[in-house]
N, C-alpha and C positions, 0 to 999 in steps of 0.2 A: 713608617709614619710619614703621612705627608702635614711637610711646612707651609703655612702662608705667608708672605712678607707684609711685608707691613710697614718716804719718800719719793725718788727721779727715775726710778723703774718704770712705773706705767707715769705717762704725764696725759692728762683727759686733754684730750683735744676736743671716673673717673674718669660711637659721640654721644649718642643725649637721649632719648630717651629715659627722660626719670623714671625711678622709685618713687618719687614724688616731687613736683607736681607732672602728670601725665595724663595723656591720652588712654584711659583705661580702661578696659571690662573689667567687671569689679563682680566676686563671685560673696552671694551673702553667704554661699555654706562657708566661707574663709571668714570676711570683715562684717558681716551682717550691719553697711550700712544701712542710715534711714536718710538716704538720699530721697530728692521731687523725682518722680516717678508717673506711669500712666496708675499704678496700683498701690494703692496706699500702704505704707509700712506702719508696725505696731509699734516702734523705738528703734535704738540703738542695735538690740542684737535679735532683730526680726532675720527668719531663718528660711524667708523663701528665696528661691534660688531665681535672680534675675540678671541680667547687665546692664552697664548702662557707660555713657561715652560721656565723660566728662573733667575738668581741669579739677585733680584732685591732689590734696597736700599729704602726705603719711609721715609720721615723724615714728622711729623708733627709739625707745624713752625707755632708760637703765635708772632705775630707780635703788638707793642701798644705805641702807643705815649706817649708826656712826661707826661701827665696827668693817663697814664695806660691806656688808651681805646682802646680797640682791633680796628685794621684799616682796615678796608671792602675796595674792589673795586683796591686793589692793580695786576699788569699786575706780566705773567711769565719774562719777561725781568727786573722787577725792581729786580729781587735775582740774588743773585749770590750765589754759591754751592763750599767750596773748599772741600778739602777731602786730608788730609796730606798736606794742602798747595798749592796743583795744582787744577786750577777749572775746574770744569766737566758741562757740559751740561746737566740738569733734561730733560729727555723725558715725563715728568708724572707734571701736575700743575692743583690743583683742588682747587678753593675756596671755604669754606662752612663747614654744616653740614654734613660731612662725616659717615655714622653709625659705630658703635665700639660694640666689640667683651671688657667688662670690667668683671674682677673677682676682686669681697669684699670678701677681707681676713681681718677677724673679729675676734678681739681678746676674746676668751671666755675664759682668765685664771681669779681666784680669784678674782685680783686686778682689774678688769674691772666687778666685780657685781652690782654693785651701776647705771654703766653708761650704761646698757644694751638697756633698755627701749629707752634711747637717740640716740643709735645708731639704733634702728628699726627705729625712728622718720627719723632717717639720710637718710637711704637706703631709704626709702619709698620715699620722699624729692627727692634721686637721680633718682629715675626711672621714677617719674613724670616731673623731668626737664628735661631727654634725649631723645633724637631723638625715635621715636616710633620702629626703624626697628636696634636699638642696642639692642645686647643677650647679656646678662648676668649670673656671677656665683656667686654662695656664698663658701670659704672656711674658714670655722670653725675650731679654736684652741685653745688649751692647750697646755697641756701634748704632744698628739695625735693631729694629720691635718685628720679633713674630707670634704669632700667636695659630700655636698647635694642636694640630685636628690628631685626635684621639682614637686611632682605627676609623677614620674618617668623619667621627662625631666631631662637632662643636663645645659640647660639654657632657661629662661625665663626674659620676660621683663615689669611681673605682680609684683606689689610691694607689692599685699596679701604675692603669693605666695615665693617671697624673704623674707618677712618680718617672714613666718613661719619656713622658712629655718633656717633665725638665731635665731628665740629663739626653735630650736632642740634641742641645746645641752645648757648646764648649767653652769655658771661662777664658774671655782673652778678648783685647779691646777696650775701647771705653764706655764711657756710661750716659746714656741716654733717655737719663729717669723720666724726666719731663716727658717725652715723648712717649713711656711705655703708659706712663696712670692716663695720657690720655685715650692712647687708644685701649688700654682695659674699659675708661667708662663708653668707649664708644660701644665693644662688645656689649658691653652688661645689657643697651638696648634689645638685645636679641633672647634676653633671656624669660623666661616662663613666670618668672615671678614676681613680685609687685616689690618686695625688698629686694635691696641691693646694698652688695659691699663690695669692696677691692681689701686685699691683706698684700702689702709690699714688704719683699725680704732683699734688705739690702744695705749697704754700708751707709748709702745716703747721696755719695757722691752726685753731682754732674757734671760731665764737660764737653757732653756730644750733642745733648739735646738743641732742636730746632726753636721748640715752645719756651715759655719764660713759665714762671712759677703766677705771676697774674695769670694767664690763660688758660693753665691749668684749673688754678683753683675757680675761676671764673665758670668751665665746663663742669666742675664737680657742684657747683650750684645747683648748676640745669640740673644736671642726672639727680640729686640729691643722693647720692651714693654715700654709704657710711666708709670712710678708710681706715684701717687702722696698717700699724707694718711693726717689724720684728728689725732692730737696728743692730748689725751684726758689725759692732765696732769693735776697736781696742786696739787695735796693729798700730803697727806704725805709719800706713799709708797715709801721704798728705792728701787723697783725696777724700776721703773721708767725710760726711756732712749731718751729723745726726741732730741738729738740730731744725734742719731743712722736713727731716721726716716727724720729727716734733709741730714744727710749725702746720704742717700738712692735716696731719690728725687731727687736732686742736681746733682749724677750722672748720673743719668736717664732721664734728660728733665720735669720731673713734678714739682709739687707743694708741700711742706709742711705745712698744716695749722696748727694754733696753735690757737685755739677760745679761746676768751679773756673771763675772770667770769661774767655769763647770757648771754653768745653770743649764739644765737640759734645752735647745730651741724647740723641741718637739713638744716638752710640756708647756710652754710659752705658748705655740700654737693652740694647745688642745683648752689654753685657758682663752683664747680669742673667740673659738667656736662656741665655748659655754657659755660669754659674752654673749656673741648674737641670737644662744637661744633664750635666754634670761633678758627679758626686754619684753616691754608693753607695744603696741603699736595704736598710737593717735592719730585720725585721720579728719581733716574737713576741707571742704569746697570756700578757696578763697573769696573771699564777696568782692573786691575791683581786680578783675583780669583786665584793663587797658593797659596799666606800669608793666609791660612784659618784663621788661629787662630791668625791673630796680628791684634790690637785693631787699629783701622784707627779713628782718626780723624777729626771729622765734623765740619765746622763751613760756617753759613748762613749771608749772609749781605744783607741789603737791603737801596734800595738809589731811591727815586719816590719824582719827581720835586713840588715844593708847598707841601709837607707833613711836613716839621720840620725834626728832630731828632727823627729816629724810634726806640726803642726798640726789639729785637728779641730774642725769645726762643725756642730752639729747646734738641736735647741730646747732649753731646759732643763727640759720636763715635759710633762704630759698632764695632762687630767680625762677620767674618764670620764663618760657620759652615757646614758642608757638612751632609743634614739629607734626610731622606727617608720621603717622605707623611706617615702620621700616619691610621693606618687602619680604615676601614665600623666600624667598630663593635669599638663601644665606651664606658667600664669601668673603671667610674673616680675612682680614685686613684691605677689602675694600669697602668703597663708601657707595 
């Protein structure tokens, strides 16, 4: 294998190329925008197949009754989309299993030896619950972030071959969490698909990292990457920080799990995956791109006759960014 270098259960809460907002070709047989075009579209889920390059927002929206049960079969007219408060019009409404572009950033410092073996069990777990046509990455740390090529692939959606990925490298060292979510969301730019997640498996810890947790969360804007992570606490380690991975999620639109003693982490995983198939996808073209860099505001509501009191979770905001497509030629862990 060659390396590169480089209640309180769930609490609702990685360089840049977003999920949204982005530089994007946008396939209608997937999102049947009704984006301005040279060919006029019929609506929202207009089914001809064109592209088009432009500054586009995608929110993925978990929607679940008061019982928590994700709710199927909801229309584009029951959301509504504000963004600093004014509501916008989504040209983009897809219900479903949507395929995802996800990188496991995998804790391999010391304090994470014991649970190794649990988290292969985990990934393996994630790949067989997800969608068949999601790519995936592995990035490994300590001390050092690497992020490992798969029989020489970038990402794969084989749980052998994830599962070889992380036991690469060997638990020992410190923890350089900061440093791994950034460069997982720098990967995530490379991937195929317009959704993006990060899933981190780790104590929480940091004490090696370069990055601060502002600059992380600041790149996780850009990317608008969903995070969610699996907090593998309970020792007696004082490094320990699961609140750190709480905080993370929270601002991001994901999940923090926190598996209770003999909870399996594998089923933990496999209910992360069902997560990100179970979710709407709202998409629209922000109206002022000059504010690149000021952090906008998202909030989603939703209101459908005879459903109850719906629950919704989405991110709480974006930044925009002004980036170039990332080049043919793909060597992870550099820039």
């Amino acid at each position: 294998m060659v390396r590169a270098p480089s209640p309180d259960r769930h609490d609702v809460s990685k360089r840049h190329l977003p999920f949204a907002p982005v530089w994007v070709f946008v396939s209608l047989l997937n999102f049947a925008p009704a984006l301005a075009t040279e060919r006029p579209q019929t609506g929202i889920h207009a089914q001809a197949k064109i592209a088009v390059s432009t500054k586009l927002v995608l929110l993925p929206v978990k929607v679940t009754d008061a019982e928590g049960k994700f709710v199927a079969g909801l229309k584009a007219e029951d959301f509504r989309v504000y963004e600093d408060g004014q509501l916008v019009k989504p040209t983009i409404f897809e219900e479903g299993d949507v395929p995802v572009t996800v990188g496991l950033v995998v804790d391999h410092s010391r304090s994470m030896g014991s649970k190794l073996m649990g988290v292969v069990a985990a990934v393996s777990s994630f790949a067989h619950s997800s969608n068949s046509h999601d790519e995936m990455f592995v990035v490994d740390f300590n001390d050092n972030v690497s992020i490992e090529l798969m029989k020489g692939k970038a990402f794969s959606s084989d749980a052998k071959e994830l599962g070889e990925a992380l036991t690469a490298v060997s638990a020992r060292g410190r923890t350089a969490l900061y440093d791994a979510v950034s460069e997982g969301l720098h990967h995530l730019r490379y991937g195929h698909m317009e959704k993006k997640a990060l899933v981190i498996i780790s104590d929480g810890g940091d004490n090696a990292s370069h990055l601060k947790y502002a600059q992380v969360l600041k790149q996780a804007r850009e990317t608008q990457a969903l995070i969610y992570s699996i907090a593998l606490v309970g020792s007696d380690d004082g490094e320990e920080n699961p609140g750190l991975l709480r905080r993370l999620c929270k601002d991001t639109g994901g999940i923090a799990y926190f598996p209770r003693a003999g909870e399996s982490v594998a089923n933990v995983s496999a209910e992360i995956a069902r997560d990100l198939r179970e979710q709407y996808t709202l998409g629209y073209v922000p109206q002022d791109l000059q504010r690149a860099e000021a952090f906008r505001k998202v909030e989603v509501k939703v209101t459908a006759q005879g459903r109850g009191k719906l629950r919704v979770r989405t991110r709480q905001g974006y930044s925009l960014e002004a980036e170039k497509e990332p080049g043919a030629q793909l060597v992870p862990g550099q820039r």
